[in-house]
MIDO-197098 format. One line per field, with one value per residue (C-alpha): residue in one letter; y, z, x; residue number from 1. Coordinates in Angstrom, 2 decimals, decimal comma, padded with zeros to 5 digits. Example, Ala and Ser with C-alpha at 12.3 -4.5 7.8 and 13.67 -1.06 7.14 Angstrom:
<atoms>
res = [A  S] $
Y = [-004,50  -001,06] $
Z = [007,80  007,14] $
X = [012,30  013,67] $
n = [1  2] $
</atoms>
This chain:
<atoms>
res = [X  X  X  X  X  X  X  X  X  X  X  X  X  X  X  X  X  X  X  X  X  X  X  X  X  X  X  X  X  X  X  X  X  X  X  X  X  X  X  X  X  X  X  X  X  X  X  X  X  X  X  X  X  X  X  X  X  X  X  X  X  X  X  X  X  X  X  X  X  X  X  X  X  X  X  X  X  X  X  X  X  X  X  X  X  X  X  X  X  X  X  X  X  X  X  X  X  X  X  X  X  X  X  X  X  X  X  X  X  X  X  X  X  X  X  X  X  X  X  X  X  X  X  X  X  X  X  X  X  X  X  X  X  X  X  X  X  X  X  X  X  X  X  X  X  X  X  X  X  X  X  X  X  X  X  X  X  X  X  X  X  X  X  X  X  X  X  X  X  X  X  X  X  X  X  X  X  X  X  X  X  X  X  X  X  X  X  X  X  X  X  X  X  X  X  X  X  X  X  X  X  X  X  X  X  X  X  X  X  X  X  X  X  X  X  X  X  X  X  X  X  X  X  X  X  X  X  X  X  X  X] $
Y = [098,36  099,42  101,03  104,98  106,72  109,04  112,05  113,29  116,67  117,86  121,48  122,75  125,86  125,88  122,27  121,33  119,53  117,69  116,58  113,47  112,12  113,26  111,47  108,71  108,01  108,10  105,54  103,22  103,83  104,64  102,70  102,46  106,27  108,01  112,22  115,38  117,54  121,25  123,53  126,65  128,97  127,77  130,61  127,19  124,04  122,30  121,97  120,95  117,89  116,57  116,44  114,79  112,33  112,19  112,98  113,63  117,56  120,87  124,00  127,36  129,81  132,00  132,20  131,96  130,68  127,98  128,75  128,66  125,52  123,11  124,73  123,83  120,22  120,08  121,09  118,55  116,01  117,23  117,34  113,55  112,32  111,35  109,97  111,33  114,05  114,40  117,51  116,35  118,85  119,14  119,60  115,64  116,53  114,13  110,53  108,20  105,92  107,21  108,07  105,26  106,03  109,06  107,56  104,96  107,26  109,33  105,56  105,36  109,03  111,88  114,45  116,25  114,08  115,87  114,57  115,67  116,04  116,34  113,74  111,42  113,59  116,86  120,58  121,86  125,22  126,75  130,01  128,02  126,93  129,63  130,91  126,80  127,43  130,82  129,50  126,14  128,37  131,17  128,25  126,43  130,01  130,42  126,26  124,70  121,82  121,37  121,05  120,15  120,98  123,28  124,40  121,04  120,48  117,13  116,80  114,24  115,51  113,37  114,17  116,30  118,84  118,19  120,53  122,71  123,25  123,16  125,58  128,25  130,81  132,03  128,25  128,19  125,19  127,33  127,04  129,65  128,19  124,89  127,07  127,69  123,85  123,03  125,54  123,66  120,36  118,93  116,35  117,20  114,31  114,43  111,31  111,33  110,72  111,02  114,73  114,79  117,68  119,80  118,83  121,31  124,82  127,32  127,54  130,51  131,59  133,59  135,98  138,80  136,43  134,94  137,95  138,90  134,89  134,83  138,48  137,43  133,86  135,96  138,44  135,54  133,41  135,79  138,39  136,68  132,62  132,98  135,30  134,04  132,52  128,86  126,87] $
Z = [-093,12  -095,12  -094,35  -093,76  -094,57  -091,66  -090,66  -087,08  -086,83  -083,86  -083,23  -080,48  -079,47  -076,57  -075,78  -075,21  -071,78  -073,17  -076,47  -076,66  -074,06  -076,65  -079,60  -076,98  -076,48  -080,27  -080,96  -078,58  -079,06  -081,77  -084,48  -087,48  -088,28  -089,10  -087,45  -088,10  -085,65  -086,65  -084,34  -084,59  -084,03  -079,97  -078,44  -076,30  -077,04  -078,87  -082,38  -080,84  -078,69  -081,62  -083,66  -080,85  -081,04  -084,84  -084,36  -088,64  -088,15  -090,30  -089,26  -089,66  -088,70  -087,20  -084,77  -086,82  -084,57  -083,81  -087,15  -089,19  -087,32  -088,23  -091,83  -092,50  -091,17  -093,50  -095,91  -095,62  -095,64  -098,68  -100,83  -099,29  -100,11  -096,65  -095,77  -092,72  -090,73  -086,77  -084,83  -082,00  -079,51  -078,35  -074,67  -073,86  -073,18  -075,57  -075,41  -078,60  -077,28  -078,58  -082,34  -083,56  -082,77  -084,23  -087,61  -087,27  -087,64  -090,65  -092,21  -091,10  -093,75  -091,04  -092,71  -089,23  -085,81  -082,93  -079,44  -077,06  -073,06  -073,00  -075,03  -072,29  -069,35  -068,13  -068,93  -065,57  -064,49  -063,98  -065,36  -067,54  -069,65  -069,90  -072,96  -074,71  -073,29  -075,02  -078,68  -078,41  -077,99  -080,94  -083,40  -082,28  -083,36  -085,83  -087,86  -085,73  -084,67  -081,52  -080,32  -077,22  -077,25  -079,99  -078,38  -078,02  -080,26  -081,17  -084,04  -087,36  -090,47  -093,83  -097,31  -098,42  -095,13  -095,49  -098,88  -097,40  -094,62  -096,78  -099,34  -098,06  -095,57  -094,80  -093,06  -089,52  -087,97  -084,72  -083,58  -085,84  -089,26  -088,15  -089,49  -092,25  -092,61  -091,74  -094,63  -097,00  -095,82  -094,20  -091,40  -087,86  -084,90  -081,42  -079,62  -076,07  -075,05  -072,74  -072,12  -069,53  -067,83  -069,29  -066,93  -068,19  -069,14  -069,44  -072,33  -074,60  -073,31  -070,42  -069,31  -072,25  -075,30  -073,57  -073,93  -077,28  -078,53  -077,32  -079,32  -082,53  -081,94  -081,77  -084,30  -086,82  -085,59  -085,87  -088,67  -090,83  -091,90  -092,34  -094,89  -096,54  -099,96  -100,06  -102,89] $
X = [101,30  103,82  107,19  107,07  110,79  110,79  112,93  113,36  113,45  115,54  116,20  117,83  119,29  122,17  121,14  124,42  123,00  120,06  120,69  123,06  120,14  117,66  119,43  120,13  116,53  115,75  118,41  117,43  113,55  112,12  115,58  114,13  113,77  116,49  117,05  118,73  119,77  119,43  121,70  120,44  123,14  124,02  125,83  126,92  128,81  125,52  127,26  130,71  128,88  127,02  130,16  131,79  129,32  128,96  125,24  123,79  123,38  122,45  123,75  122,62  125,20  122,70  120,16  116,80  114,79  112,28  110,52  113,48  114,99  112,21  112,00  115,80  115,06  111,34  113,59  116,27  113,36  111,67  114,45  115,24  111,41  110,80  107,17  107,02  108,80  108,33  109,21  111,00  112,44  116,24  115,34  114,29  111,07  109,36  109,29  110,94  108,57  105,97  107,00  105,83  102,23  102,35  103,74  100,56  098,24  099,94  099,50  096,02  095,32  096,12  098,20  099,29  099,46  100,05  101,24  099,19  099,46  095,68  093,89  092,92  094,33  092,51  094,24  095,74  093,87  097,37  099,11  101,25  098,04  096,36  097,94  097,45  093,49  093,36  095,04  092,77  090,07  090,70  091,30  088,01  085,73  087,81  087,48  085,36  087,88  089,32  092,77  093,08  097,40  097,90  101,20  102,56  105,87  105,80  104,34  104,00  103,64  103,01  104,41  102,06  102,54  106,58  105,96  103,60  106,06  109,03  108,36  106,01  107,79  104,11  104,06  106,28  105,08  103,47  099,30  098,18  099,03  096,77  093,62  095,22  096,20  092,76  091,19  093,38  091,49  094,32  092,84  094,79  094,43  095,79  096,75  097,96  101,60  104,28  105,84  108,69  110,13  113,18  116,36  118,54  118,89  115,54  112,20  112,98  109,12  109,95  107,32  108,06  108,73  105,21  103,09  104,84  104,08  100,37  099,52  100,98  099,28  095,96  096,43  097,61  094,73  091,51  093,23  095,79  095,18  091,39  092,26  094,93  094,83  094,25  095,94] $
n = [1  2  3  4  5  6  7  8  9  10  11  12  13  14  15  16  17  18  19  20  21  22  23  24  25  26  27  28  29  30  31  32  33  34  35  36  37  38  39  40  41  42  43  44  45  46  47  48  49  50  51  52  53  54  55  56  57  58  59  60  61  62  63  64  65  66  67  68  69  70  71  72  73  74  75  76  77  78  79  80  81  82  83  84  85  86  87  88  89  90  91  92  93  94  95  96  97  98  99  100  101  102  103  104  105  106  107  108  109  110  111  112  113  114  115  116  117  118  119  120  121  122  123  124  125  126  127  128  129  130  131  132  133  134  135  136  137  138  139  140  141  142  143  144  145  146  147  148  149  150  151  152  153  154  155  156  157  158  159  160  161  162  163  164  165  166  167  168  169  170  171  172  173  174  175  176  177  178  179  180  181  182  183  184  185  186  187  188  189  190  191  192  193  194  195  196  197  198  199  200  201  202  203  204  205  206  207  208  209  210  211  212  213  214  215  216  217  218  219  220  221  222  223  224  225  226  227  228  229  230  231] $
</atoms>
């Protein structure tokens, strides 16, 4: 198999806690790719510790969001012809460990890989899922495919999908725009890996931002990418 260039995509928001253990475990883990850590606007000392530790970073001066986080790092990997970018979060809640699975099957012709907590493990029946059973359920009437974890974050994403991603601001890399990935023939596979729990600071998906994610999920879902233009 030959060599993939990849990019890991890191962004974090007032992870000032979490990420030199999340750059930590890429160094030692998963060495031969390289990652970019994309501080997006910390109201905390993120930026400061990654200088500190003369961690590669981008940094947008404002807070843009998860959307415009990953852009900025698809971006940076687009205009750097990577092979393959991975989304990677700043909270230390993925494994390194596993990245170079998810690059495997990018070689093996996947254009999006997704790392999945329920592949060869059973969904939980708890509150926290409902909202992943609810999106993996719209998307399945809606194309026909089944994701078993289309909320999960860590994600692989081959050239192709780094310019989709890149240059389209109708593309955030959130559940919805996987139908619209999937009407451009784009093949999507889940494999199962290792998630670990957050050991500092909170999710930005408290219960509001929750109910606000989960009806623009829906309405993007049902109304939006089945509709939308295919190139």
């Amino acid at each position: 198999m030959r060599e993939y260039k990849t990019l890991v995509i890191i962004p974090a928001y007032n992870e000032e806690k979490n990420i030199v253990k999340t750059v930590k475990d890429l160094q030692e883990n998963a060495p031969e790719a390289d990652y970019i850590v994309v501080n997006d606007g910390s109201a905390d000392r993120t930026l400061e510790v990654v200088r500190e530790h003369g961690f590669p970073y981008l940094n947008n001066l404002c807070n843009l969001g998860l959307f415009g986080a990953v852009q900025t790092g698809f971006l940076y990997a687009y205009e750097n012809h990577y092979d393959v970018a991975i989304q990677f979060d700043g909270d230390g809640q993925h494994s390194a460990a596993c990245i170079k699975d998810l690059v495997k099957e990018i070689a093996g012709g996947n254009d999006i890989v997704i790392g999945s907590r329920y592949v060869t493990e059973k969904k939980p029946w708890t509150k926290r899922m409902v909202g992943s059973r609810l999106i993996s359920g719209a998307i399945h009437l809606v194309t026909g495919h089944r994701i078993n974890d289309p909320t999960s974050g860590f994600r692989a994403y081959n050239a192709d999908c780094i310019r989709d991603y890149a240059t389209d601001i109708n593309n955030p890399p959130e559940p919805d725009t996987l139908v619209y990935m999937l009407r451009k023939g784009r093949t999507i596979k889940e494999i199962q890996v290792q998630m670990n729990e957050r050991e500092y600071g909170e999710s930005y998906l408290n219960i509001t931002n929750t109910i606000k994610y989960m009806g623009r999920m829906m309405i993007s879902i049902f109304f939006v990418q089945p509709f939308r233009k295919v190139d």
